[in-house]
C-alpha positions as CSV (number, residue, x, y, z in Angstrom):
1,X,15.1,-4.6,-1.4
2,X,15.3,-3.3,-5.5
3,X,12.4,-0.8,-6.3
4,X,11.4,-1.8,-9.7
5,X,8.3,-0.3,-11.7
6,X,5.2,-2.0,-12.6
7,X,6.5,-1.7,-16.3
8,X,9.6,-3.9,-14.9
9,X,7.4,-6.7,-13.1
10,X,5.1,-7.0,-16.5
11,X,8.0,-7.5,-18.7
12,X,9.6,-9.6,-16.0
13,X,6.2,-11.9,-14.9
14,X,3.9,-12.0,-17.5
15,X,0.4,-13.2,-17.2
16,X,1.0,-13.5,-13.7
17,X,-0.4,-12.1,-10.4
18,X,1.7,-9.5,-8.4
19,X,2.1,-7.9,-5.2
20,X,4.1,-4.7,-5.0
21,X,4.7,-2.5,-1.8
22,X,3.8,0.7,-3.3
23,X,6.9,3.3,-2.4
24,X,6.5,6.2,-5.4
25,X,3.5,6.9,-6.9
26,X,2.9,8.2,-10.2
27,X,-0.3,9.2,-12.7
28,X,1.0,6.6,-15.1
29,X,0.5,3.1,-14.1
30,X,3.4,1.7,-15.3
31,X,5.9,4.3,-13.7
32,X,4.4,3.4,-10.2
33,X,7.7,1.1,-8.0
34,X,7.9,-0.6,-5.2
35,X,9.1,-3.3,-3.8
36,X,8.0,-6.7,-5.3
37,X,6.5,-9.0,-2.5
38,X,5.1,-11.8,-4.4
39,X,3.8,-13.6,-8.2
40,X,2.5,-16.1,-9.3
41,X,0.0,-17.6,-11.9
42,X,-2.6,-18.3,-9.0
43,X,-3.8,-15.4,-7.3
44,X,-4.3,-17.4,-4.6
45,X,-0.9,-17.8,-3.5
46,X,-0.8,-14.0,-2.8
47,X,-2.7,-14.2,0.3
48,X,-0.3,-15.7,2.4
49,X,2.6,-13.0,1.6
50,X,-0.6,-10.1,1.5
51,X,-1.1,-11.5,4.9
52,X,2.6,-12.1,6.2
53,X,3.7,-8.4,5.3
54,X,0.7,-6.7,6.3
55,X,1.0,-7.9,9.8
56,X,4.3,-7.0,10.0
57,X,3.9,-3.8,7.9
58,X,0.7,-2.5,9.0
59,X,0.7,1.0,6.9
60,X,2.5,-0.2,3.8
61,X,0.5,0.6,0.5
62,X,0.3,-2.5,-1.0
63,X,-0.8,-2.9,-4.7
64,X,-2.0,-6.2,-6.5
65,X,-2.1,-6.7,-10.0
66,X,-2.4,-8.8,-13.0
67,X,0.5,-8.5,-15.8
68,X,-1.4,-9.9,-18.6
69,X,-4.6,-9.6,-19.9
70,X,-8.2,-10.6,-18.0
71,X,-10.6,-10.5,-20.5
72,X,-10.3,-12.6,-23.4
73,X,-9.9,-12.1,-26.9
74,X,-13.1,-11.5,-28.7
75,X,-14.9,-10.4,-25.6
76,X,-16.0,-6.7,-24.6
77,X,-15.8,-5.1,-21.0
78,X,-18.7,-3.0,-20.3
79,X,-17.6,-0.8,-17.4
């Protein structure tokens, strides 16, 4: 399987939702790879391969992610 960064899968899915198997780490968010499971514009249809992996792979690090943006324009996150 080809380890690809999370900087890859944005450019690659945009405004989509991923799930990576997490195999380097990194500080920087974008320079974290892995292996990329499943994406699609539903995050529904992530729980199935979540699932499906996990069960197989119970001490993966999995990582799930949206490429695009979740708030929308004009509006302000308050954290």
């Amino acid at each position: 399987m080809e380890i690809v960064t999370v900087a890859e899968v944005e450019q690659q899915h945009p405004n989509e939702w991923v799930l990576l198997e997490v195999v380097r780490d990194h500080k920087d968010h974008a320079r974290v790879a892995g292996h990329l499971l499943a994406h699609s514009p539903d995050r529904a249809d992530l729980e199935k391969p979540y699932q499906d992996y996990r069960a197989v792979h119970s001490r993966a690090r999995l990582y799930e992610f949206y490429t695009g943006t979740l708030v929308a324009e004009g509006v302000a996150a308050i954290v």
